[in-house]
N, C-alpha and C positions, 0 to 999 in steps of 0.2 A: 504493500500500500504506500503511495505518496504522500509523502509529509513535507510542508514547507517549500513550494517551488520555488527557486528563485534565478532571475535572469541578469546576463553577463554581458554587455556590449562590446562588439567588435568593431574598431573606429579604421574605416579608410585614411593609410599614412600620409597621401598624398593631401585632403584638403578635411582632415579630423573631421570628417560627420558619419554618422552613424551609420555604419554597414548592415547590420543585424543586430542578435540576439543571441544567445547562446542559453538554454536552459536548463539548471542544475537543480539538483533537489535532493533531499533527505529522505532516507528511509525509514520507515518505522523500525523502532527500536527491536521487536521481535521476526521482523524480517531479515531472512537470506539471500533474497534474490533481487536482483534488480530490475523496476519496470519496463515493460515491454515499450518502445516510443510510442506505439498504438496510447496507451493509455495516460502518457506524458502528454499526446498532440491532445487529447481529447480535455486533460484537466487544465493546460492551457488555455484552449477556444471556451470553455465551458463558463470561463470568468474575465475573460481578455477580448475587446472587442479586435477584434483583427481587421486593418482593410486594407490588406496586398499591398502595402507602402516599407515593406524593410522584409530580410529573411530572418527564420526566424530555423537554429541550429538543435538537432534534438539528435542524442547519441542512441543508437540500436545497440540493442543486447546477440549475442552470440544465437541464441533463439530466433529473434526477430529474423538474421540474415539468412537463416537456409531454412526459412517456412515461406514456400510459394505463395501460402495464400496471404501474408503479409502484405503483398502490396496490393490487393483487390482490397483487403479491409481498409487499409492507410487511402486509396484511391474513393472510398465509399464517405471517411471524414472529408476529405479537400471538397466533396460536390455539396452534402450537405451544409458546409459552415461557408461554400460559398469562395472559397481561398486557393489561390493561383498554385496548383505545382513548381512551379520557378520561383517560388517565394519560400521552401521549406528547402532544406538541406537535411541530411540526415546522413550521422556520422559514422563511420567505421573503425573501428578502432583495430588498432596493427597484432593486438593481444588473440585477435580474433586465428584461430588453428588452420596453419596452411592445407593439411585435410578438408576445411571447408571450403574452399577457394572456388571449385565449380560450382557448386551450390550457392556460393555466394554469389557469384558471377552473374547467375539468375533471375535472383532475386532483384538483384542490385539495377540489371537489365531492366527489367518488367519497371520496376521504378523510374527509371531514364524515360520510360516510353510516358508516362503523366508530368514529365517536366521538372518531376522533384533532382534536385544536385546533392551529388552525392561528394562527402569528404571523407578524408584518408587521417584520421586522429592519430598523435603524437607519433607522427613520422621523425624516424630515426632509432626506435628505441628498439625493435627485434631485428632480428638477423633477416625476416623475408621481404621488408622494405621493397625493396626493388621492385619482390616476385608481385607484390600488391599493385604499385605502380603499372608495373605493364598487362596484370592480367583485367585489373576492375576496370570499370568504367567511371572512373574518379574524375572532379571536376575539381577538386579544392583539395589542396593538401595545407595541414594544420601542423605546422612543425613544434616540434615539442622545447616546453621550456628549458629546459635542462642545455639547450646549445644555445642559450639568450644566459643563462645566470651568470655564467662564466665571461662571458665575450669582453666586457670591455677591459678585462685583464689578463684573456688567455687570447693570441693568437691563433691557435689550431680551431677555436671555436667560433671564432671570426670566419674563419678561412671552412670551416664545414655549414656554419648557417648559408653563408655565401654559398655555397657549390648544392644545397639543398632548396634553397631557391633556387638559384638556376636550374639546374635539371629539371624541377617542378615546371618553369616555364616551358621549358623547350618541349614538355608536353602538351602544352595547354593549359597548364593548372593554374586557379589562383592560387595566393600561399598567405597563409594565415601563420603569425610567429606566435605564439602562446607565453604566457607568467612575463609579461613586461611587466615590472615595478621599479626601474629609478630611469631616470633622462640618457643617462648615460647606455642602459640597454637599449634603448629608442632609437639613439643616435646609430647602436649597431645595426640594429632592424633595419633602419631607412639606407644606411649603406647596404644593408646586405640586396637589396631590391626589392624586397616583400609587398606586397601591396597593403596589406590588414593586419592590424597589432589587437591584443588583447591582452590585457591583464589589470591588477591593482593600479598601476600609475593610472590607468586610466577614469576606472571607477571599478568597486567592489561589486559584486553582487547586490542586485536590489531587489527585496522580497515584495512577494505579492501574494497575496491573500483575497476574501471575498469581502472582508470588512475593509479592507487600504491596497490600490492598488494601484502598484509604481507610476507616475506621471509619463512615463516614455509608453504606457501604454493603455493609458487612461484616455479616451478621446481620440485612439491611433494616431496621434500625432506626435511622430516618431521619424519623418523623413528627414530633414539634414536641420543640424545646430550644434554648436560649437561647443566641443570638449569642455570646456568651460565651466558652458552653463552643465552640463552632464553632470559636471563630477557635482556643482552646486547642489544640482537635485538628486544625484543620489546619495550626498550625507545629511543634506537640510530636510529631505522629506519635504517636499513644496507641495502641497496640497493640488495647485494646478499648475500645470503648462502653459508659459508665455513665453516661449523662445520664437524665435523666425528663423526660416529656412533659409 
């Protein structure tokens, strides 16, 4: 069962306004398992008005990826609530068992075909990186923090964020750098080419609920405003949204 959603923006480096969403969430304390994104997308829309104005990033469980009918169900919410497949992204994580790689491949397919984007979660961190790369149908790759914490005092981690974007490009991927928290990583990001930064520096996580829910998506007015005012409203809790786009 889900407890406590809460959502993570992801700021375009080139002119800092808001890329997406990224949504995380706690589990209940006598829970094992982790929810299926089916049920993430749904306690999202359930209390979030959405209106096709930003993406919006929900992580699939090892489950999710090698059950076919996963994406006729996930294709059955997008018509009801009304919401663009090109507007969800739904993420793959690299933990996921090279055993499942056709099955995944399928699945991941069949999703491509409603428009949903698919990303490649903290790339870098197993050994079949590559074999993910070239076999999914990945559109975003989500480089993991661990090659941003180090950077502005290790050169090797300079020199592999760099060659991890690249290669991402030279696919076609975006590339999302993950856990930015000081300037100085930022600075590494923006040299490394990356196009989308996420983490603390930018703003923490902001909870949402049915009794208070975050101004970035209260009223969907959520399309482009400045870092700025973000981080203002996700520590001050502003009651409402007056930024401009």
């Amino acid at each position: 069962m889900i407890n406590k959603i809460r959502l993570q923006p992801l700021v375009c480096l080139s002119d800092e306004t808001i890329f997406g969403y990224e949504v995380l969430y706690r589990r209940e304390n006598t829970s094992t398992d982790y929810p299926s994104a089916l049920d993430i997308f749904k306690s999202v829309t359930s209390f979030c008005k959405y209106e096709n104005d930003f993406r919006l990033f929900i992580n699939m469980t090892a489950n999710d990826i090698i059950d076919l009918n996963f994406c006729k169900s996930f294709r059955n919410i997008l018509n009801e609530k009304e919401i663009e497949g090109s507007n969800i992204v739904l993420e793959v994580s690299e933990s996921t068992s090279p055993d499942c790689l056709s099955q995944a491949k399928k699945t991941l397919s069949l999703l491509r075909g409603c428009n949903v984007k698919i990303a490649l979660d903290d790339f870098g961190t197993e050994y079949a990186s590559l074999s993910f790369l070239k076999e999914l149908p990945i559109d975003i790759v989500k480089i993991d923090k661990n090659f941003v914490q180090e950077a502005p005092s290790n050169k090797k981690s300079r020199a592999l964020l760099k060659f991890c974007t690249q290669i991402s490009h030279d696919i076609g991927c975006e590339v999302v750098v993950e856990g930015i928290e000081t300037p100085d990583q930022l600075d590494c990001v923006r040299n490394s080419g990356a196009d989308i930064g996420q983490g603390f520096l930018f703003a923490p996580p902001t909870q949402s609920s049915r009794k208070k829910i975050t101004p970035f998506i209260e009223l969907g007015e959520i399309t482009s405003f400045p870092v700025c005012a973000m981080q203002k409203a996700a520590y001050c809790g502003y009651s409402s949204p007056t930024f401009a786009a």
